[in-house]
Each structure stands twice: as C-alpha cells, then as structure tokens.
TORPA-225021 format. One record per residue (C-alpha): residue in three letters; x negated, y negated, z negated. Coordinates in pm, whole numbers, plus 50000, padded with zeros to 5 digits. Each point is the difference from the previous one (the first is absolute). Layout:
N
ALAXYZ;...
//
This chain:
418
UNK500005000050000;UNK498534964450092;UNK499424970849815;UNK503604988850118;UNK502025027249939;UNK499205005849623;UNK501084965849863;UNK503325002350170;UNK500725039949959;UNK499464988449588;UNK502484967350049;UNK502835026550181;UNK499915024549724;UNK499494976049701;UNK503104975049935;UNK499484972149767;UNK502424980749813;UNK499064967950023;UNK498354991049683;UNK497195023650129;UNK500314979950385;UNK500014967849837;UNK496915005349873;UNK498415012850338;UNK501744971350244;UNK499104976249728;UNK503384986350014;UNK500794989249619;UNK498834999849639;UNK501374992749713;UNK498234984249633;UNK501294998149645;UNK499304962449981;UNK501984994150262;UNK503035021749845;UNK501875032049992;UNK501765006050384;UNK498654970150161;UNK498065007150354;UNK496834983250134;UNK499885006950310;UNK496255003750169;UNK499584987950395;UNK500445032350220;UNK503225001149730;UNK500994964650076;UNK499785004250342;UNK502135027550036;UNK502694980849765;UNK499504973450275;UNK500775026350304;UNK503035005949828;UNK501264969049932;UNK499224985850324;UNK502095030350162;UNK502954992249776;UNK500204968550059;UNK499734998550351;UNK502735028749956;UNK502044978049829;UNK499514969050247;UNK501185020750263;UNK502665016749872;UNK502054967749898;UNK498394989649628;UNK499104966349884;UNK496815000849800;UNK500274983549675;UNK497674993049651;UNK500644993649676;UNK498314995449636;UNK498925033349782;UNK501854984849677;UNK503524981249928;UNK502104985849715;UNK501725023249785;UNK503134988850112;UNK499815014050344;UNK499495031649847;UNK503254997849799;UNK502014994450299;UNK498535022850218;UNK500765027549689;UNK496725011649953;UNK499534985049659;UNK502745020749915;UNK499485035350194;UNK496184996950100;UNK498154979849683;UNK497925036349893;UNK498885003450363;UNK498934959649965;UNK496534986249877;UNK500534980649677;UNK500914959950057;UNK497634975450057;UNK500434965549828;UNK500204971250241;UNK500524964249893;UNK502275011549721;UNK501815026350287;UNK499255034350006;UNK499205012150299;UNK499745038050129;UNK497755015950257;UNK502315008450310;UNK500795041450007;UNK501284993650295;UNK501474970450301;UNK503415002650004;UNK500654971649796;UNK497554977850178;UNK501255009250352;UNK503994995149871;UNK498284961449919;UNK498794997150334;UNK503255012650131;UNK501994971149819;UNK498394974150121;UNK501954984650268;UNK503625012750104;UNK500625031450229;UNK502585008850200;UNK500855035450150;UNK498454995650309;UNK496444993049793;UNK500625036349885;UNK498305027049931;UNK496764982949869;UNK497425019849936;UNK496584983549775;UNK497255019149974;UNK496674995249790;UNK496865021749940;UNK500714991749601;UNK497505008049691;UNK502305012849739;UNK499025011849623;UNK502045022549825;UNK499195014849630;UNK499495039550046;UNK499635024149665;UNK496035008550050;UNK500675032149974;UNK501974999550359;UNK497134979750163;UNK497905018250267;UNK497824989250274;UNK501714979650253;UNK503435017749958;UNK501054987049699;UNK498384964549883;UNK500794965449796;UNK499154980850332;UNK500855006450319;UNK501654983250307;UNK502625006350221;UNK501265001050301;UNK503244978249908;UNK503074989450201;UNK503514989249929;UNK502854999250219;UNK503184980349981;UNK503135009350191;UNK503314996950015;UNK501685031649876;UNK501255011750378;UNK496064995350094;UNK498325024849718;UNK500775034450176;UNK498364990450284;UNK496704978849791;UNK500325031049742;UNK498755020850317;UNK497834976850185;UNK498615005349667;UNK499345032650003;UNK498675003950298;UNK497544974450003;UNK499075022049639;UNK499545032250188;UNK498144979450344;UNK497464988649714;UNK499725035049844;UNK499445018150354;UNK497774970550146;UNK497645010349727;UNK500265039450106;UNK502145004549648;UNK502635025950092;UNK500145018749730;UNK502494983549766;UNK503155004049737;UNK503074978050050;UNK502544993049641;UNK502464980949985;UNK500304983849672;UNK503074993949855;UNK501624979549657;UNK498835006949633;UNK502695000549802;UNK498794985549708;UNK497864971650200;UNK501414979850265;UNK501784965950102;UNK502864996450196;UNK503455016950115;UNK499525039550038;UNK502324997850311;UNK497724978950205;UNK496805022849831;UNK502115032050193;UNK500384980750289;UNK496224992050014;UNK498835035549955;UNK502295011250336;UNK498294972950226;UNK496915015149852;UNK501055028550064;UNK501204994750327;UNK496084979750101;UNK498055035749903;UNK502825023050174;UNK499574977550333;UNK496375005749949;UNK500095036050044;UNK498415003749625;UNK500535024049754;UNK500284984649676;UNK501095008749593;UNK501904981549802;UNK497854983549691;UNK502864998549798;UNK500174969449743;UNK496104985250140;UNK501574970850176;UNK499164961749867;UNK501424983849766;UNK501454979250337;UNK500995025350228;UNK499415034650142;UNK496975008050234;UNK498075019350302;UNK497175010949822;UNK497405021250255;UNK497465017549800;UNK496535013950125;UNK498135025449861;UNK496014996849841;UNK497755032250043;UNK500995007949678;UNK503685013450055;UNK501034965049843;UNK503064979450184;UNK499164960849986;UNK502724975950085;UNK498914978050292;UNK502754981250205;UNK502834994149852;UNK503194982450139;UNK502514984949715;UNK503334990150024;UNK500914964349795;UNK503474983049976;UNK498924989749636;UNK497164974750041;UNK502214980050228;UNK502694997149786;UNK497714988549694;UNK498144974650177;UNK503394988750198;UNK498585002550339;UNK502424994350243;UNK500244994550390;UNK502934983750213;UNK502175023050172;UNK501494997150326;UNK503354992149811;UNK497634963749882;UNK500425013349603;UNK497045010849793;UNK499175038250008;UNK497265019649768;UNK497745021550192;UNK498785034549950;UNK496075003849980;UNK497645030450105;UNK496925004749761;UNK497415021150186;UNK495975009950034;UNK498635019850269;UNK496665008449832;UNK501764997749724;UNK496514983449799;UNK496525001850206;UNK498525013549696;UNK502405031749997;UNK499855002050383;UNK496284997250045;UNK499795027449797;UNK502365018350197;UNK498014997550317;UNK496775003649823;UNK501485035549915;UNK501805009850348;UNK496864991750175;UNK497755011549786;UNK498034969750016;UNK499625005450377;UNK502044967150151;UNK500984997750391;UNK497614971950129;UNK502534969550011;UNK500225005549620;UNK496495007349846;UNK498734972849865;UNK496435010150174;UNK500855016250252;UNK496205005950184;UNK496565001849800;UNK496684999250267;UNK497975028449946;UNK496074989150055;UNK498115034650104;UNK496354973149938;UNK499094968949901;UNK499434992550390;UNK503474994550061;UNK501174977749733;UNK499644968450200;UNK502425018650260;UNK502245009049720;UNK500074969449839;UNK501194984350371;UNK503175029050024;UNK500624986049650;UNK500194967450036;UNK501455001050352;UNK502995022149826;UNK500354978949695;UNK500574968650213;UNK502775022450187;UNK501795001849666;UNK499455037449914;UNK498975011349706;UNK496345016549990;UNK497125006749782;UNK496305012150142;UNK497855023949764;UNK496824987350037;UNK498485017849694;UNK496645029250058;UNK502435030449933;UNK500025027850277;UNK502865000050221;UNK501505032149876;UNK500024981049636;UNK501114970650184;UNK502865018650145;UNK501175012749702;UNK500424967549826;UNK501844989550249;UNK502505027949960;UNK500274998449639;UNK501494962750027;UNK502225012350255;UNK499314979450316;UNK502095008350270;UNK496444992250274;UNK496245005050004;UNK498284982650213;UNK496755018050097;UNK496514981950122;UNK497075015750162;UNK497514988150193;UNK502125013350331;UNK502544975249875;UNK498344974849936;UNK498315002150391;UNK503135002750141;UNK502474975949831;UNK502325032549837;UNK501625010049697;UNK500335037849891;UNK503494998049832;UNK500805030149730;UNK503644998949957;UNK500575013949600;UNK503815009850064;UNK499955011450293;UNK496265019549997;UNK499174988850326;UNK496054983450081;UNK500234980150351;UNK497574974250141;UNK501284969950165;UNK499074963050093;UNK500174973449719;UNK502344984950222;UNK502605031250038;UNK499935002749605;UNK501364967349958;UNK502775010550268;UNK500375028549757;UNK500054983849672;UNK502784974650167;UNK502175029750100;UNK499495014149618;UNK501244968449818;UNK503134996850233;UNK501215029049861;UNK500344980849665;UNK502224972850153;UNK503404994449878;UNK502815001050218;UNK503924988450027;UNK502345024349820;UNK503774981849988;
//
C-alpha cells in the first residue's frame, strides 16, 4: 500500500465524533477563563463558520428574506411581553443591571424582529414578511448537558421570522420546509428524523383550538414533503407546535437541527396587526424557523457525516502545495500567490519533511487537494493534483486547475427554491 492509500484507508474505517476532528481540523477550543460552553473558534474553524453563513445568506437573499440585525441584550420588559420571563427565565442567563433597568442577554430574536416588524404600518399586500439574521444567542444550559459543539451556552443561529396572514401560513409553513430539507441535502445530509411537536399540557399560551389547528398545517407541510415523521408528543414551545428535523452524530445520538414553529401567540402579545383588504386592522400569524438550526450544532453535524473530509467548495483549505525540494519553492510560492489572489483558499508546506510525511499531514487535516511539485513541474508550468475524496492523482496546467477549482466552488452556490 502507498504512501496515499494508508492515510485514507485509516480515515474510512475510523469515524470521529467531532471533539476528536476538532482537534485535527483545528476548528475550535474552548478555556475555563473564558467560561463553561462558550466556543472560540480558531481560523480554519472561522472560516468554515464563514462558508456557511455566506451560503445561508445568499440562500436567504434569493429565496425572498430581508436581512436584518439587532442587539445581543434588551430590557426586561420585552421579555415579559414576549412570555419568556414567565415560561423561559431557567433557560435565561441571570439579568444584567443597566442604568437602574435590568437587562437580559437575548435567548433568542423573536422579540427583536416582532420590533422591527412594528415599525411602520402593513397592509396585506406587504404580507408574508420574512426577516432573517445570522443571530448570536446565549442560553443557560445545566453543565452537565453541555458537550462539544452540540450542546453550548453560546451559539448562533440561523434565525428567521415570518409574518402572514392566516390564509398565507399553509403555503409559508411549506416553503418552509422545503427550503429546510434543500439546506439539509445541499450539504449531502440525507439521513434524517422528522417529529412533529405538538402542545404540553401543562406549558403553553394561547387557545388549544387554534394549537390543533396548527399541528394539521404541520402536519399537512411534512405529509406534502413525502417525510416520514413521529409525533413528539407535548415538546412543542411554549408558543406553538413545531417541525423539528433531527440528524444523527456517530454516536447513535438524534440532535435537533431545523426546526419550523408555528406562533399565533407572539402576535397577539405584542398587538401586531396588518390592514386587511376589508381596510380594518388584522393580527398576523408568524413562522419561527432555523435551517441549521445553530452553526455550532450543525458544524458538528457535517464534521461527523464527512468525516472531516469536506467537498472542495466547503473546506476551508481546500489545496496545500506539496514541495518534493527546496528547488521549487520559488515556483510554489508563484501557484500560491497566483491562487490566493484568485480568492481560493490555499496553504504551501514549505517545511524539510519527506513527501510521504508531507502527504500525510496533509491528510490528517483533511484537505480535499494536494498539490504536488517536482522539478518536472516546475520546467513545465504543471501541477500534480491528488484528489483526497475521490483517490484520484492527475497532472494538469496551473491554468486548467483554476478552471477546476471554479467548477468545484459552483457547486456550493445557492439557488431559487419558491
């Protein structure tokens, strides 16, 4: 078996969680002065945060969102009216004193996005509106549930709202969905657990008839999807039923990811309203929903499903240049540079290791392309490209793997669902 083979016949038969691939990509670390569930995330980490969250939001753009941002805190009293003072406070970090006000650390947007919302009148043909925000959110968790990136203190989601008018939120309940399941198989996840989740009993705001008239649109969105799907009876929020679609870790373990909830309470409490074709004031219905669900949770997810091993558009190096000598580093430094100023992402090993060692390093982090350098290379203007997925060693003009690497990334572009 050569030098190429080993490294990747280990990677196939040895699947990491991805505490273990963390620590190989060098994605993130964590430190006790920094605190209990809070991530640092290192650059070939933060990069790969970055692929995501420029995918979603181009996602978004195109699929009829309006981007929006707002603060990590707010007054106590928005809290109150949103409810979650009253059915969320031991999920909540402690209050912060303000000026006299206490303040809270946001758990999650809703609140802030219902403010944006207000501000200015709507009418019915304004609706559906759907705001969406790459949004930092903290949210105490016993430290005894926290693990890796899965379950954390600090972590940031892929947030959106919707607001409709109640004839609209069949149809933006399943627009929804499938823009949830076109994120899930864009990213080669197929292998995933649809619930519906419906009312607890002892923990919930607002009429029980419109709750049972939530769960059948629900219903009705994952039915029209062609999904299987079980009934999580009673693990709905305190606002509404939900979609949740749950992936599963190398460990056997389900993890909640996108979720889809149903909300005719949080309009009511904040007296949102629109103007209906009749010219009186209406209150809207509103959509909660994630597609990553959190980009901690779901980076961990594809860290696991790939076994470290990303497609090209989404490594965040996705070729290292191989030196066989010292002779061709002024050659290699050239392909870097030339491919850097392209916009790809590259690194070039220029240490004194021997290739084979050099090789190997390079599989260990995962890098999707090796770029090999000889002398023959060099003469010639060529790169040897080792493929690591696909096990596949061709040599090519500089020129033609740029053609390549262009083809590779459009593979990660988003496109128009609805």
């Amino acid at each position: 078996m050569n030098v190429f083979d080993q490294e990747e016949k280990f990677m196939e038969q040895n699947k990491m969680d991805h505490i273990e691939l963390g620590k190989q990509l060098d994605f993130f670390m964590k430190h006790p002065d920094v605190g209990q569930g809070l991530v640092l995330w290192k650059p070939h980490g933060a990069m790969f945060r970055y692929l995501l969250e420029k995918f979603s939001k181009e996602a978004h753009v195109l699929n009829g969102y309006q981007w929006v941002s707002t603060p990590h805190i707010g007054k106590a009293n928005l809290w109150e009216t949103s409810g979650h003072l009253e059915f969320y406070k031991d999920s909540m970090y402690s209050p912060m004193d303000i000026d006299g006000e206490p303040y809270y650390l946001k758990p999650m947007s809703c609140p802030f996005h219902v403010m944006v919302y207000q501000d200015g009148i709507k009418s019915y043909r304004d609706l559906p509106i759907r705001l969406a925000e790459i949004a930092p959110v903290y949210r105490y968790e016993l430290s005894g549930t926290l693990h890796g990136l899965t379950r954390v203190r600090g972590f940031t989601q892929d947030d959106a709202h919707i607001i409709a008018t109640p004839e609209q939120m069949g149809d933006e309940i399943q627009k929804a969905l499938d823009f949830s399941l076109y994120i899930l198989r864009k990213f080669e996840l197929k292998q995933f657990k649809a619930y519906i989740a419906t009312r607890n009993d002892e923990k919930y705001i607002g009429d029980p008839d419109e709750w049972i008239n939530a769960e059948k649109l629900l219903t009705m969105a994952v039915e029209n999807a062609g999904l299987d799907y079980e009934i999580d009876a009673g693990g709905g929020a305190f606002y509404g039923p939900k979609i949740d679609l749950k992936l599963m870790d190398n460990q056997g373990r389900e993890w909640q990811c996108s979720t889809i909830q149903f909300d005719f309470n949080i309009p009511q409490r904040f007296s949102m309203s629109y103007i209906g074709q009749d010219g009186l004031k209406h209150t809207p219905m509103m959509v909660h929903r994630a597609l990553f669900g959190s980009v901690e949770r779901f980076t961990a997810m594809l860290m696991e499903h790939f076994n470290g091993q990303f497609p090209v558009w989404l490594a965040p190096v996705q070729a290292r240049i191989l030196l066989i000598s010292e002779e061709q580093l002024d050659y290699g430094e050239f392909i870097l540079n030339t491919l850097k100023k392209k916009g790809h992402r590259v690194e070039l090993d220029s240490s004194n290791e021997t290739l084979g060692m050099k090789v190997r390093n390079t599989q260990i982090a995962r890098i999707p392309l090796m770029l090999i350098i000889g002398e023959k290379e060099k003469q010639d203007g060529l790169v040897t490209v080792r493929y690591l997925r696909q096990k596949k060693q061709q040599t090519m003009k500089l020129d033609d793997f740029l053609q390549l690497l262009v083809m590779e990334e459009a593979k990660g572009k988003a496109e128009v669902i609805f």
